[in-house]
N, C-alpha and C positions, 0 to 999 in steps of 0.2 A: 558717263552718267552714273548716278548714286542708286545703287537696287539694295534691297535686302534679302539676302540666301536664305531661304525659310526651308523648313521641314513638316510638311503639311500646317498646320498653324502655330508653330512655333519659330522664331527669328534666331536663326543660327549665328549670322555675320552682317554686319555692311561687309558690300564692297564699290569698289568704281569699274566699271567696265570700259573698253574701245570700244564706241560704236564702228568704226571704221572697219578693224579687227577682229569685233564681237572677243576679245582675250579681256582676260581680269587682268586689269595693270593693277590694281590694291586695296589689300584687307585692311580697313580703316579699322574693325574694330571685331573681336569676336563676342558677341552675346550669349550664346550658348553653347558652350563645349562640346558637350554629349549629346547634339543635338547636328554636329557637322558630319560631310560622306564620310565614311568608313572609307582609311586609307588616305586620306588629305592632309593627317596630322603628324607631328614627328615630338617626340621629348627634345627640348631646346635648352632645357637645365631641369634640373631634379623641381621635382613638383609642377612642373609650366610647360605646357605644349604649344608650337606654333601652326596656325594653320598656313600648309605649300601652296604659294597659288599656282605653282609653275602643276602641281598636280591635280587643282580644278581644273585647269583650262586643260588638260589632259583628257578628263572627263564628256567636256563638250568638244571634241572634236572630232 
């Protein structure tokens, strides 16, 4: 299923979840950078960071 990762009322990310697994299989899209956990992000190239799902689902377990 389609959720959106919010930060009190602000929309960090889409993502898609397992229901099955309750795990994030994928970040469709980031909406707000400085707005994702602390610690989920990695420098991916100079200027652009990606958000780790393998580090959300870290999170909820």
């Amino acid at each position: 299923m389609h959720y959106t990762l919010m930060h009190k009322n602000l929309e960090a990310a889409e993502i898609v979840i397992d229901e099955a697994t309750a795990a994030i299989q994928k970040v469709e899209r980031i909406k707000n950078l400085h707005h994702l956990p602390i610690g989920t992000t990695v420098n991916a190239r100079e200027n652009f960071r990606k958000l780790r799902r393998d580090l959300l689902n870290e999170l909820v377990e």
